[in-house]
KEDRENLO-446181 format. One line per 3 residues: number of its first residue (from 1); their letters; for each residue x, y, z of C-alpha. Coordinates in nm, 3 decimals. Layout:
NUM = A = X Y Z; ...
***
This chain:
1 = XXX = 3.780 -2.010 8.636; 3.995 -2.276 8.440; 4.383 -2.268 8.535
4 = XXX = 4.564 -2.223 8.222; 4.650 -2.600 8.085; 5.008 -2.635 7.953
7 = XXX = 5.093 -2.847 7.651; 5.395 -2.976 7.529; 5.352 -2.935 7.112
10 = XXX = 5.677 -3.047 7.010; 5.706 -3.351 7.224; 5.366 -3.477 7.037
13 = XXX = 5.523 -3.359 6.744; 5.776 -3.590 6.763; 5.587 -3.834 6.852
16 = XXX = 5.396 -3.805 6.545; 5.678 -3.799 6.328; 5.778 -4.090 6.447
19 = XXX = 5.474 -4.268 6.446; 5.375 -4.159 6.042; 5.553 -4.473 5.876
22 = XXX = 5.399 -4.717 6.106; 5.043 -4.551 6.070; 5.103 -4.534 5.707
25 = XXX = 5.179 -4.934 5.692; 4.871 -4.988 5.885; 4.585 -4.802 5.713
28 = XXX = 4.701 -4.948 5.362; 4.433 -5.161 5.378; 4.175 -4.839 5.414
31 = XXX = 4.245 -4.763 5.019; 3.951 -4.632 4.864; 3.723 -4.593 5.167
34 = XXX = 3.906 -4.244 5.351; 3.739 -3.939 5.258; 3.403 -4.059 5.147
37 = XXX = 3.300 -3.763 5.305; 3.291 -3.479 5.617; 3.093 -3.729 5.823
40 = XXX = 3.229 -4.089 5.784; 3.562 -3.916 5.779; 3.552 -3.836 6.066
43 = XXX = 3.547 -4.211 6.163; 3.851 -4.259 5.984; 4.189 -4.304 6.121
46 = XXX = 4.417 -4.131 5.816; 4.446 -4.090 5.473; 4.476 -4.395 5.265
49 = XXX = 4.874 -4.438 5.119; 4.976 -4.111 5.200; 5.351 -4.028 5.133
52 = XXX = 5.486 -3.953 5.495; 5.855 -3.882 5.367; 5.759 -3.528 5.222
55 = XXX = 5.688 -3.428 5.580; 6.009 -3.399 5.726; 6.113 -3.047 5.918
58 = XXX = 6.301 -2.866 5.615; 6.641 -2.865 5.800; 6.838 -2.722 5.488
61 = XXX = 6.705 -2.356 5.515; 6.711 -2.180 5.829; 6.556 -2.231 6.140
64 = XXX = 6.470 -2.028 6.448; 6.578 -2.122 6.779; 6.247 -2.058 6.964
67 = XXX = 5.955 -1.844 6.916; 5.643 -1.727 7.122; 5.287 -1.592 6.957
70 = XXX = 5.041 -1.446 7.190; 4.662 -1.360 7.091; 4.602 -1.000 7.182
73 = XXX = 4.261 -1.003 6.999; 3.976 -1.236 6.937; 3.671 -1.318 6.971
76 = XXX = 3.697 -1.480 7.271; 3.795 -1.296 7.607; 4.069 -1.432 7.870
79 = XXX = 4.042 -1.348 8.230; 3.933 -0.947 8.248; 4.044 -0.887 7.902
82 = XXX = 3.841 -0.785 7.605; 3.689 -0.995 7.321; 3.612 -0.912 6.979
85 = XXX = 3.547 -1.000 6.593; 3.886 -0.925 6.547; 4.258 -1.093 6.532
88 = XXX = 4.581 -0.943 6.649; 4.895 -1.072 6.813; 5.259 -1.010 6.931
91 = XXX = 5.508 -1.249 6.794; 5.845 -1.317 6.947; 6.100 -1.486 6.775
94 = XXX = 6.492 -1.599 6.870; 6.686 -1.701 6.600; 7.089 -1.681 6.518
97 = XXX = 7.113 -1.501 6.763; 6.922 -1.221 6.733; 6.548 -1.148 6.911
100 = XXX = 6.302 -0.951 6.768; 5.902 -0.890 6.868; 5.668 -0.777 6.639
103 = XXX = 5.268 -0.760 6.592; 5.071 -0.932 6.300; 4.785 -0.727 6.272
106 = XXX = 4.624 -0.469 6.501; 4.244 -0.560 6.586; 3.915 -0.429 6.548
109 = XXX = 3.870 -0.181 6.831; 4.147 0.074 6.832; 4.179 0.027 7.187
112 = XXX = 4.185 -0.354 7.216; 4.502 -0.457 7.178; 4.672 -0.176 7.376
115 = XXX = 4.413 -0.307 7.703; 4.481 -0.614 7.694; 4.819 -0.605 7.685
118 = XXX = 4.786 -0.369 7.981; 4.597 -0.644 8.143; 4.839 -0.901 8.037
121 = XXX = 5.144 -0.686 8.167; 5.269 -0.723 7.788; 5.485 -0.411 7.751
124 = XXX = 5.407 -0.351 7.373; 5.618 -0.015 7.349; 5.931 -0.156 7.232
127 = XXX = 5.776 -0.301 6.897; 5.884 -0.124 6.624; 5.706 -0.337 6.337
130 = XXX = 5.395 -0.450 6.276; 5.240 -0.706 5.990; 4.917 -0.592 5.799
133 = XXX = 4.755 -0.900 5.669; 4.476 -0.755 5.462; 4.305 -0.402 5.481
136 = XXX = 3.995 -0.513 5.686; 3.905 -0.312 5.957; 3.927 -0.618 6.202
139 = XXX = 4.277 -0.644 6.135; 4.350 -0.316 6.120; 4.205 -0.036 6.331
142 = XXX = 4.423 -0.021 6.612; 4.740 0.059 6.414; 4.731 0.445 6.451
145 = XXX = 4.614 0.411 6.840; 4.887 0.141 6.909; 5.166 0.409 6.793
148 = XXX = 4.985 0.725 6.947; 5.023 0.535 7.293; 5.340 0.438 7.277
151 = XXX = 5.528 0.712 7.112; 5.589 0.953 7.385; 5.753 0.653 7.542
154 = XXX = 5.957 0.509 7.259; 5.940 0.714 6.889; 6.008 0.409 6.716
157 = XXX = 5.700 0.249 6.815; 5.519 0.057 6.532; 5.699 0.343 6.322
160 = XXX = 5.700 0.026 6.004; 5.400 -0.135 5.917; 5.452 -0.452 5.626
163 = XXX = 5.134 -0.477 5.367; 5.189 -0.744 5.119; 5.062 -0.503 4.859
166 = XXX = 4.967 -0.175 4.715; 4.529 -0.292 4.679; 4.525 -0.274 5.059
169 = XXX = 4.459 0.127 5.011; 4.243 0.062 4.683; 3.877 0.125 4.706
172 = XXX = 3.623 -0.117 4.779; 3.305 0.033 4.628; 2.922 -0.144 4.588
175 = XXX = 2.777 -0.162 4.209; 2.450 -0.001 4.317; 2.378 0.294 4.187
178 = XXX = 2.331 0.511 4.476; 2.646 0.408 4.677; 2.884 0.343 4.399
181 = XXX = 3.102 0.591 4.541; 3.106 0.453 4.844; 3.466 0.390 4.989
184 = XXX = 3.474 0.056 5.172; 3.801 0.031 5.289; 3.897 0.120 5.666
187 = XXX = 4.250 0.173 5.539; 4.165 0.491 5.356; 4.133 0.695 5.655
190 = XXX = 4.384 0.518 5.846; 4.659 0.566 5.598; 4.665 0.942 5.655
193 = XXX = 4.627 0.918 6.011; 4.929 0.657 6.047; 5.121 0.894 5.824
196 = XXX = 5.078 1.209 5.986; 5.226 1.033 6.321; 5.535 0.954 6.125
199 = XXX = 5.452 0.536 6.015; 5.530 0.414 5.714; 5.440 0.188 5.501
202 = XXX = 5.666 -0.097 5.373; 5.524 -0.241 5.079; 5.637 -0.679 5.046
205 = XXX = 5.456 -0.815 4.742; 5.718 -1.086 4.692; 5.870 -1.326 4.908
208 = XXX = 6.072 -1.138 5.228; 6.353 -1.412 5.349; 6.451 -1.366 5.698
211 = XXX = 6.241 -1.066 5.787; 6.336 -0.805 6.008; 6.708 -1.023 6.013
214 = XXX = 6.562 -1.391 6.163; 6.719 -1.650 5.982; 6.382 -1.871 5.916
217 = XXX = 6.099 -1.605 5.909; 5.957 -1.536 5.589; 5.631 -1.341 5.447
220 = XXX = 5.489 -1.491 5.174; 5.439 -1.192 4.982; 5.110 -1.178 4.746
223 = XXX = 4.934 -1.542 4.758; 4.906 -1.735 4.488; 4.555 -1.847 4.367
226 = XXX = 4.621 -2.206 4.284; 4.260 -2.328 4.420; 3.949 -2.135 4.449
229 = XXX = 3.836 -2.185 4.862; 3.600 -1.934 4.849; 3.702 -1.712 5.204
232 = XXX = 3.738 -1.451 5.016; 3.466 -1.158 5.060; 3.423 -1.080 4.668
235 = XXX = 3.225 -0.789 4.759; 3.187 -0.495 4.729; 3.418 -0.469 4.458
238 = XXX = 3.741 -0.369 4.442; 3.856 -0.042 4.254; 4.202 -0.027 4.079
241 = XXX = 4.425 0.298 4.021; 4.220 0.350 3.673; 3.856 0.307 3.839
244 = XXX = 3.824 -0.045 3.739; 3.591 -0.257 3.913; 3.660 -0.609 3.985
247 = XXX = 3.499 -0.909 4.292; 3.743 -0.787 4.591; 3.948 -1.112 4.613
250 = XXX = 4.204 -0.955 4.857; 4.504 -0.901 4.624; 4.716 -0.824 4.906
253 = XXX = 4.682 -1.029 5.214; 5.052 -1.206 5.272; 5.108 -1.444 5.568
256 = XXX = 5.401 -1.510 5.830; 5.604 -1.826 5.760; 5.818 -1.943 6.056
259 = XXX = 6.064 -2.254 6.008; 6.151 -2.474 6.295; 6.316 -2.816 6.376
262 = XXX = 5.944 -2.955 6.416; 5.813 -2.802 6.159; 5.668 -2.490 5.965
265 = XXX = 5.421 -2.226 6.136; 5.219 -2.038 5.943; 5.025 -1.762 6.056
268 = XXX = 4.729 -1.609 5.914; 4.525 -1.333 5.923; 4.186 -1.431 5.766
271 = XXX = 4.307 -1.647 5.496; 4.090 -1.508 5.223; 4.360 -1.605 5.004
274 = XXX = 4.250 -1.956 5.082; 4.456 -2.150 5.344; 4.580 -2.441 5.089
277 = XXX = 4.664 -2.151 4.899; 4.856 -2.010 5.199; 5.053 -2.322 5.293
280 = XXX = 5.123 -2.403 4.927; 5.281 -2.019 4.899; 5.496 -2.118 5.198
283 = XXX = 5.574 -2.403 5.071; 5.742 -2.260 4.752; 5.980 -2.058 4.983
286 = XXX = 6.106 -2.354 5.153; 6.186 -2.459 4.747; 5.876 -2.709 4.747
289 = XXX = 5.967 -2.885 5.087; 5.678 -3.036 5.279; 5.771 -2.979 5.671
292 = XXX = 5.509 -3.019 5.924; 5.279 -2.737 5.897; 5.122 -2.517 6.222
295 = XXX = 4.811 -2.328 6.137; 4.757 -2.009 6.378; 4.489 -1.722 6.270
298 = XXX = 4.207 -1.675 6.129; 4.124 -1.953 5.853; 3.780 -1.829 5.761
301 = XXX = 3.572 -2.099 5.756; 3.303 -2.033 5.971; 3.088 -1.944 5.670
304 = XXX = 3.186 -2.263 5.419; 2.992 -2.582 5.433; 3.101 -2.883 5.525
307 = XXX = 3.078 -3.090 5.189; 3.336 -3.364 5.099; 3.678 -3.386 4.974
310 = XXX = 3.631 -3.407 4.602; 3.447 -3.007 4.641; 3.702 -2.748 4.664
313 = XXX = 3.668 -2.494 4.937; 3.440 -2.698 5.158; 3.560 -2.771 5.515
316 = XXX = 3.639 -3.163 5.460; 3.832 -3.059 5.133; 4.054 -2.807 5.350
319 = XXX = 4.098 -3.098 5.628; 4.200 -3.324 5.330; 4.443 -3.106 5.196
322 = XXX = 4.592 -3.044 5.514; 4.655 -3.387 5.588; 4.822 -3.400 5.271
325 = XXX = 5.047 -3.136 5.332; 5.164 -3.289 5.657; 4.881 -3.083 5.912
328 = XXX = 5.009 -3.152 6.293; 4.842 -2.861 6.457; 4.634 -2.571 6.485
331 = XXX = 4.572 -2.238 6.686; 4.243 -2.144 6.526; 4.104 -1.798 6.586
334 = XXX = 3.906 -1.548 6.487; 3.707 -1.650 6.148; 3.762 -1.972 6.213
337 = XXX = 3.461 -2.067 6.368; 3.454 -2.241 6.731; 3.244 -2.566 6.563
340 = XXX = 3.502 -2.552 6.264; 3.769 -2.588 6.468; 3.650 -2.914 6.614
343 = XXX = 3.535 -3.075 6.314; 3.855 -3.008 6.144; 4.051 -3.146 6.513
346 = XXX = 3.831 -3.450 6.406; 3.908 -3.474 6.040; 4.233 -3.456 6.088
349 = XXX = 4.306 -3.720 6.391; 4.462 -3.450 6.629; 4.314 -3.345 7.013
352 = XXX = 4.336 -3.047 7.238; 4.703 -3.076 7.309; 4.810 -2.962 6.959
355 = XXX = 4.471 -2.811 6.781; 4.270 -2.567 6.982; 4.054 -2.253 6.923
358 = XXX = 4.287 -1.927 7.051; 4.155 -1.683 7.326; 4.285 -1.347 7.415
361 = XXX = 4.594 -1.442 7.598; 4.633 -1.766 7.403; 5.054 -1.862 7.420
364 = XXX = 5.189 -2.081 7.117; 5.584 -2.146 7.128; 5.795 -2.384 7.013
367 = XXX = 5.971 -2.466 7.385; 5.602 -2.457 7.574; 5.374 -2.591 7.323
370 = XXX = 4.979 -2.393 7.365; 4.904 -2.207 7.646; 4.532 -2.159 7.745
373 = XXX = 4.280 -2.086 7.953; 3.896 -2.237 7.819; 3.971 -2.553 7.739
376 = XXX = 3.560 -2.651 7.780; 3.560 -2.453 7.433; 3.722 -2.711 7.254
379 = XXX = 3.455 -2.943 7.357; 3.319 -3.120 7.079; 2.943 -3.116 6.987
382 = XXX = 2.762 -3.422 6.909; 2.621 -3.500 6.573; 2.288 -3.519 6.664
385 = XXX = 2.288 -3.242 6.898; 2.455 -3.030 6.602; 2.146 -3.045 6.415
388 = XXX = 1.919 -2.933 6.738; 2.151 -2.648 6.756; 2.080 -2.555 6.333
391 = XXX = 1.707 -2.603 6.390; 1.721 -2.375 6.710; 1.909 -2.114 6.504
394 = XXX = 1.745 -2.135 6.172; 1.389 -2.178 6.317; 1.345 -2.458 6.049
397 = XXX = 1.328 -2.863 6.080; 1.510 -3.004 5.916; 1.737 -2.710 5.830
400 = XXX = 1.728 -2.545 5.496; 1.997 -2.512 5.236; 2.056 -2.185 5.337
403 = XXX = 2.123 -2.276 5.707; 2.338 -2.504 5.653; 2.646 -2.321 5.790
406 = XXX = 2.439 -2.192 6.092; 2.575 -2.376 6.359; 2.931 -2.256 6.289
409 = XXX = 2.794 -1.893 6.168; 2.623 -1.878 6.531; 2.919 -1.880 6.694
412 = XXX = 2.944 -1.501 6.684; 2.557 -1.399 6.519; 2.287 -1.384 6.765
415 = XXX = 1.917 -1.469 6.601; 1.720 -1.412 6.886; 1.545 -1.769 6.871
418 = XXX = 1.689 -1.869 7.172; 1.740 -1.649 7.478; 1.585 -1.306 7.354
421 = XXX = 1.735 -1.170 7.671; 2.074 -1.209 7.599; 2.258 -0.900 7.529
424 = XXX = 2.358 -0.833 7.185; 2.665 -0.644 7.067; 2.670 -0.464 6.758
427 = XXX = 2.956 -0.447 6.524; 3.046 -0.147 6.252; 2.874 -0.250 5.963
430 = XXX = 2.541 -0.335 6.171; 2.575 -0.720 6.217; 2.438 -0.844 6.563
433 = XXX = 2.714 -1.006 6.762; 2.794 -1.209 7.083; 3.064 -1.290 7.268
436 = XXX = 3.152 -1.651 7.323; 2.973 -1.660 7.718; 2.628 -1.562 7.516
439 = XXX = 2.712 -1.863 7.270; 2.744 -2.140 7.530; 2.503 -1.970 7.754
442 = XXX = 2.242 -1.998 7.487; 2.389 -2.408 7.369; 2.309 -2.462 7.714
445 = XXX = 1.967 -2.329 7.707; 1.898 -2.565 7.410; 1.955 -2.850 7.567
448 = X = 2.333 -2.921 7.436
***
């Protein structure tokens, strides 16, 4: 077993900060050459000319004293806890002198969160609030199971659950004929069931300042679409109030923005709205300031290629526009995509200490920096080896165009090609899955 590794985020924040004008004086002379794309990015040292004095903490709006996030669900398990395709965690935040601990989002198992916080010795039964990101079932099936345990105990328990808008209980429906009745939407049946145990729903479609009372907590209310990234689902489609059918671009998912002396964390669900998107949103509450930004959630990017910085939505265009929004860490989980997570680590100059892939059990706080316990996950894989691992998966050589996300898509799908023995977990809609053990245990049998 690995001891849990201890890292201290804002002192190499600082650090950073500090070191920005003389990094920027230095790679002058790299104008024109940065971003010619995923690959010889990587080689790169920073953007060429960027304009370090936008990223400055934004001390003129309020800021918390400390806070704590802890992964309760993902798809990678801690020590006797339980993975899934799922995100959920608790959230703790101090600031002006109040505390406050709430969840943002719920899971995909509706017992998940509620074991391992058992396991963790998390007592969970004095949250009164959670967040909803979007209405996926990943995100949201333990909601009605989290309050039936705890409300004999405390009847306030997750009595208020936040959506960032009304489409989170619209249907999602396919086009095809024969199931174009078909609800799609595991919030239709949880809705009633949450009800009926006396939750309700508090609907935040626009900006929420200092939420639940913390001076410096925000939601971001519905997303703006400035750029199309392409992590949302599109289908099945989603069904307004008058039967309308439109590509489901999740209307509703909002995001939690926290403010801090180092710098701005943002935290995520799935970021179907498109993480630039996301950080742009929070942006615009801090009035257009440009603080260091935290990443911690799901960014969905497992399934996007890698591509270059002049195509929007591609993996080296998020890394790009990062970096120009002042990028100084990470916590990626869930959708992110293990691989993902390491190629944008490389793309964006940082190492383990601030930009790792969350387990269940995973700590991020402002006073203790990242708490966790595989750090061998965050190992990166050689090029070369990369494409041994797409041929393995795709069964083709050289991979096809349609493969071409594979290595970061097998992360969590099991093809069979490689250890037909392993076991394979199946999710609700059908999709084989394994846990992260069955991943490496499988890179290992190919050779990498």
């Amino acid at each position: 077993m690995f001891s849990p590794r201890r890292l201290s985020i804002p002192a190499v924040w600082i650090a950073t900060c500090l070191s920005w004008t003389h990094s920027a004086m230095a790679q002058n002379s790299s104008q024109g050459s940065a971003w010619a794309g995923a690959h010889s990015r990587a080689e790169q040292t920073s953007l060429a000319n960027p304009d370090w004095s936008r990223h400055s903490p934004a001390t003129d709006y309020p800021m918390v004293d400390n806070y704590k996030i802890t992964i309760l669900s993902d798809g990678i398990m801690g020590n006797f806890t339980i993975g899934e395709w799922g995100f959920g965690a608790l959230v703790e935040v101090t600031s002006g002198g109040i505390t406050k601990r709430f969840f943002f989002d719920t899971g995909a198992n509706p017992q998940t969160v509620v074991a391992n916080a058992k396991t963790l010795n998390i007592n969970m039964c004095d949250v009164q609030d959670v967040i909803l990101s979007h209405n996926h079932w990943d995100h949201t099936s333990g909601l009605d199971t989290m309050r039936s345990s705890c409300k004999d105990t405390n009847p306030d328990a997750f009595k208020n659950a936040y959506i960032g808008g009304e489409e989170i209980f619209w249907p999602r429906v396919n086009s095809d004929g024969a199931n174009a009745a078909l609800p799609q939407n595991y919030m239709l049946g949880e809705r009633p069931r949450y009800l009926a145990q006396g939750g309700t729903f508090i609907l935040n479609s626009q900006p929420t300042p200092q939420f639940l009372g913390l001076p410096g907590v925000w939601l971001t209310g519905k997303i703006a679409r400035n750029h199309d990234e392409k992590t949302y689902p599109g289908t099945p489609n989603i069904q307004d109030l008058s039967g309308n059918r439109s590509p489901d671009l999740m209307p509703e998912e909002h995001a939690l923005v926290i403010n801090t002396a180092a710098g701005m964390e943002v935290v995520t669900g799935c970021a179907h709205a498109g993480l630039i998107n996301t950080v742009e949103a929070a942006q615009a509450i801090l009035g257009g300031a440009k603080p260091p930004v935290t990443i911690v959630g799901g960014i969905h990017l497992f399934s996007r290629p890698l591509g270059d910085e002049n195509t929007e939505g591609t993996v080296a265009w998020v890394a790009h526009q990062l970096e120009l929004n002042g990028a100084i860490g990470m916590l990626g989980g869930h959708c992110t995509g293990l691989e993902r997570v390491v190629v944008l680590r490389k793309l964006l100059n940082l190492d383990d200490s601030v930009a790792s892939y969350s387990t269940v059990g995973t700590r991020l706080s402002l006073s203790d920096g990242i708490t966790y316990t595989t750090p061998a996950l965050n190992t990166p894989v050689i090029s070369p080896r990369e494409t041994l691992l797409q041929k393995a998966a795709c069964g083709t050589s050289p991979p096809t165009a349609s493969c071409q996300t594979t290595v970061s898509v097998w992360n969590y799908y099991l093809t069979n090609r490689i250890n037909s023995n392993l076991r394979v977990l199946v999710v609700g809609d059908g999709t084989q899955m394994m846990p992260v053990q069955q991943y490496l245990a499988a890179r290992l049998a190919a050779g990498l």
